[in-house]
C-alpha positions as CSV (number, residue, x, y, z in Angstrom):
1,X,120.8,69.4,99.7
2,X,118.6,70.0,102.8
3,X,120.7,72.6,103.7
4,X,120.6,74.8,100.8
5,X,116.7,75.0,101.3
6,X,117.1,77.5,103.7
7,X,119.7,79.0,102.8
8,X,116.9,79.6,99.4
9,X,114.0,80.6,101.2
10,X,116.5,83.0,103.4
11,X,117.6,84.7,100.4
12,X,114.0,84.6,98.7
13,X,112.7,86.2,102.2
14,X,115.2,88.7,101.5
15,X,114.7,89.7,97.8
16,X,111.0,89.9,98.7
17,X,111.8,92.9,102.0
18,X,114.0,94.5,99.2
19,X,111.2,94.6,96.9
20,X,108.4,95.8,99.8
21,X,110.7,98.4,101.4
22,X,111.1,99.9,98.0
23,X,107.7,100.7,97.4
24,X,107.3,101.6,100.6
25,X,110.0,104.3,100.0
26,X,108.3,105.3,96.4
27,X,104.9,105.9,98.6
28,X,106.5,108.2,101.3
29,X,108.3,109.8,99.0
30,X,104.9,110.7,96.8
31,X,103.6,111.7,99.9
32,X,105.7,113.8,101.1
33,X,105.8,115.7,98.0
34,X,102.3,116.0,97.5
35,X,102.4,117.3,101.4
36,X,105.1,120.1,100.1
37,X,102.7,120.6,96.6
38,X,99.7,121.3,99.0
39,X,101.3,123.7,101.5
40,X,102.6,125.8,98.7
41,X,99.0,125.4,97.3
42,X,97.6,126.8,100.7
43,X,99.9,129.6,100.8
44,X,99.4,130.7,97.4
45,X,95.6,130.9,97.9
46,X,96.2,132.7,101.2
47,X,98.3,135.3,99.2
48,X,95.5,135.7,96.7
49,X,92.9,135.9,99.2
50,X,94.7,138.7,100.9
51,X,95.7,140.7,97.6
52,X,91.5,140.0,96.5
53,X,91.0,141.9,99.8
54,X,93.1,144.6,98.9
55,X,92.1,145.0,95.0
56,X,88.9,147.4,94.2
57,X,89.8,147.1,90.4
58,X,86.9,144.4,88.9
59,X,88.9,143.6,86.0
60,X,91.8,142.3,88.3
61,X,89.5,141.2,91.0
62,X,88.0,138.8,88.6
63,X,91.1,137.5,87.3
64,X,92.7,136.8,91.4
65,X,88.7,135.4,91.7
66,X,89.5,133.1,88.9
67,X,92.8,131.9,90.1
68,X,91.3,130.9,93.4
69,X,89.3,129.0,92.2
70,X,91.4,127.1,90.1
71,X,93.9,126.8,93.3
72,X,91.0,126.1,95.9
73,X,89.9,122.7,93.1
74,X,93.8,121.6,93.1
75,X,94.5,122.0,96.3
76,X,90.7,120.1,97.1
77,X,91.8,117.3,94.6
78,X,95.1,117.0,96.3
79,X,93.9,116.4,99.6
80,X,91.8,114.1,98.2
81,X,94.8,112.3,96.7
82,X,96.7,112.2,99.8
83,X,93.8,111.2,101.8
84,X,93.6,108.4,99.5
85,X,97.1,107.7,100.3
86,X,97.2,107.9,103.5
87,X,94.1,104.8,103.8
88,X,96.3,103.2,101.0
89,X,99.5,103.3,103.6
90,X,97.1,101.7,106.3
91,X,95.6,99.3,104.7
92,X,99.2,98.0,103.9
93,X,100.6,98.5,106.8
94,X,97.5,95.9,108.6
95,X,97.7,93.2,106.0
């Protein structure tokens, strides 16, 4: 009986590093997708601010205006997101 014990806890010990690498793997996986979501963010509002450069019409100008600034507040709450993450990650990682 004293033998099966450890053979328990062993197994237990186990389940629980299954458990723990797996949500380890679902949180680098979010953040590398948010990483991918926010570079295509930063070059989609490079591309606008170069076409806003290159556009005298006001009707349009206003319109590429607009879209910036709904890209610039994603992109802002994004890093926001993944700076979150990233303390999340830490804070895990220490305990």
């Amino acid at each position: 009986m004293k033998e099966d014990v450890p053979v328990r806890i062993k197994q237990l010990l186990d389940k629980l590093s299954e458990i723990l690498d797996e949500d380890r793997k679902v949180q680098v996986e979010k953040y590398k997708s948010l990483k991918k979501v926010l570079k295509a963010l930063r070059n989609e509002k490079t591309g606008l601010e170069k076409t806003l450069e290159n556009t005298e019409n006001e009707e349009i100008r206003h319109q590429i205006e607009s879209r910036l600034k709904i890209v610039s507040a994603q992109r802002k709450k994004g890093l926001k997101v993944l700076k979150d993450l990233k303390k999340e990650r830490e804070g895990k990682t220490t305990s």
